[in-house]
N, C-alpha and C positions, 0 to 999 in steps of 0.2 A: 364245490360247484364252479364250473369255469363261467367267464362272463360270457361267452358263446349260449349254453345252456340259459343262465340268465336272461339272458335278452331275449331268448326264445322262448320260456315262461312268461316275460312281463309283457309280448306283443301278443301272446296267448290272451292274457288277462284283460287286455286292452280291447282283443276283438270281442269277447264274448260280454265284459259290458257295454259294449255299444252294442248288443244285439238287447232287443228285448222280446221273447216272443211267449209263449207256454209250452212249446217243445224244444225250445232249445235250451241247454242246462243254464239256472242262475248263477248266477257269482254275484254274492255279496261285498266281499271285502278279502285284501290280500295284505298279508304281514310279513316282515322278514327281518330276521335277526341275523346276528355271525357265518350264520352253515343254513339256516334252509327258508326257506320260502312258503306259506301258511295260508293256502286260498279257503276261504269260506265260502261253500257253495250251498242251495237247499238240498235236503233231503230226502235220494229216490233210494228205496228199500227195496225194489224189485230182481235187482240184481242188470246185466245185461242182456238183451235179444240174444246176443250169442246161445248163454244157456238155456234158455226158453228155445232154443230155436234143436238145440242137442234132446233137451229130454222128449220132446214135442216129436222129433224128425220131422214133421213138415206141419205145417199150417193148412188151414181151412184157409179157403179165398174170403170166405165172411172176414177171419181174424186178420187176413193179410192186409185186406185191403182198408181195415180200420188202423192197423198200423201204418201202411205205407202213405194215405192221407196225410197224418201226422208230422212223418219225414217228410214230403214234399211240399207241405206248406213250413215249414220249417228252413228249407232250402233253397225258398223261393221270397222268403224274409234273408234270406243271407245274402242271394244274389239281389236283392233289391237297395242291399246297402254294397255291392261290391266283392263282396265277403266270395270266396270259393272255398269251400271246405277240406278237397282234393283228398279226405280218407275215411269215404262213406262206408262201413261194413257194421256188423253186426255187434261186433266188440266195442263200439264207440256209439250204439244206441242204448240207453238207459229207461229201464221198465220203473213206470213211476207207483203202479197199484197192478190187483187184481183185474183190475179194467180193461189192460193194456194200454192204460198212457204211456206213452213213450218223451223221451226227451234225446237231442243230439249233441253229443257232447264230444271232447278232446276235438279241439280247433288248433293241437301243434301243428299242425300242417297247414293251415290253412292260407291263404293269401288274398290279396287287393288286387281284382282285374276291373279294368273299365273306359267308358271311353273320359273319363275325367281326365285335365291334364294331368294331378299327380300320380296318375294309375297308369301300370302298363295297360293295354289292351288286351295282349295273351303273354301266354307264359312259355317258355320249354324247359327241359329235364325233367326228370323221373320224381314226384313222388306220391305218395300213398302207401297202399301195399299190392306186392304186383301181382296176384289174385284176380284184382279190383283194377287194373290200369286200364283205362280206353286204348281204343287203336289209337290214336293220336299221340299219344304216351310212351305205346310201345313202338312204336312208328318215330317216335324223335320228332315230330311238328308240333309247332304252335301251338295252343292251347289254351281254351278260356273255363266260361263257369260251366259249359256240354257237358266236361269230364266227370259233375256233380250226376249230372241226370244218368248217365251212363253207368253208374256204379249205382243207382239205384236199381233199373234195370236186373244188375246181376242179384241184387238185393233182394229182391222180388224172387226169381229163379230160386234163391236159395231157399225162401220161406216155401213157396210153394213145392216144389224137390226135392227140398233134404239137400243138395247137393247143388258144386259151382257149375257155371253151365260148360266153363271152358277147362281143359285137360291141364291139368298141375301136377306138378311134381318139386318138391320145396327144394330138392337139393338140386335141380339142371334147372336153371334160368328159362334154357332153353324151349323147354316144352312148352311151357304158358303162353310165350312171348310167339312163338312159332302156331298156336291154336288161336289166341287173338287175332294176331295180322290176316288169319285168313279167316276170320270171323265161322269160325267150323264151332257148333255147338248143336246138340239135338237133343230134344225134349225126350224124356224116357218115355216107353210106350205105354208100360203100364199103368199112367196114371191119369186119372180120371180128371185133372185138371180141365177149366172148359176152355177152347178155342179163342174166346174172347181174351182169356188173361194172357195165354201165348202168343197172342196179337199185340198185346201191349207190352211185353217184353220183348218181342222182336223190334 
């Protein structure tokens, strides 16, 4: 493991104990010997929203919006210490029970914005995943904690959907980056989603 990697593990492990919330994942304790690094975190047996989200294809607004609760007070305790998450998707929310407790987890990306002096105020470059980029992102400006709210947003879309709202293609950059900037995304027709949750997604 190079110390690049390292240090990008142990600032991992640093933000997420100074979080302390009930959806964002615990970390107890981190170990490291010769070759690896050993975090002790509790135990969610749910698997990811990801595959809940594949075998499901799409969500009830009931279920969605009992999860998306969850995430948003979740990432409004992160931005309250500073915290920007920058890689909200479905693969880094963690199903805690039959319940659908969620918990928000992998903070490698995350960063410190604020108007604090040791903080920047915003950020630029790219990261996350670019699915998930804001205009802002994909655009090359500036950037604070918005980018978190933004990628909920699509989060939403996707539970409710099945599907992203903006036009992908994994192997051209291009196409994502080109359907963001001009904020072109359309609600499929046939779905019985009501008007009010499309309101809040837009």
């Amino acid at each position: 493991m190079s110390k690049e990697e390292q240090e990008r593990i142990f600032a991992e492990i640093q933000i997420l104990k100074g979080l302390d919330h009930p959806n964002v994942l615990k970390i107890f304790e981190a170990y490291q010997d010769d070759k690896k690094i050993y975090i002790v975190t509790e135990i969610l047996r749910g698997g990811e929203l990801f595959e809940m989200i594949m075998q499901r294809q799409f969500f009830q607004e009931r279920d969605a919006a009992k999860i998306m609760y969850q995430i948003i007070i979740a990432i409004s305790h992160c931005h309250s210490k500073n915290i920007v998450h920058r890689d909200i998707k479905p693969e880094n929310i963690l199903v805690k029970n039959d319940d659908l407790v969620v918990c928000l987890s992998d903070f490698g990306l995350a960063t410190r914005v604020g108007p604090q002096p040791q903080y920047e105020k915003t950020r630029t470059g790219q990261a996350g995943t670019p699915c998930y980029y804001s205009y802002e992102i994909v655009k090359k400006k500036p950037y604070d904690e918005r980018v978190d709210v933004w990628c909920l947003g699509v989060l939403l879309f996707e539970m409710l959907f099945g599907a992203l709202p903006f036009s992908h293609d994994p192997k051209d950059a291009r196409d994502y980056t080109a359907s963001i900037s001009s904020l072109a995304f359309k609600f499929p027709s046939k779905s019985t989603v009501t008007q009010e949750a499309r309101d809040l997604i837009k």
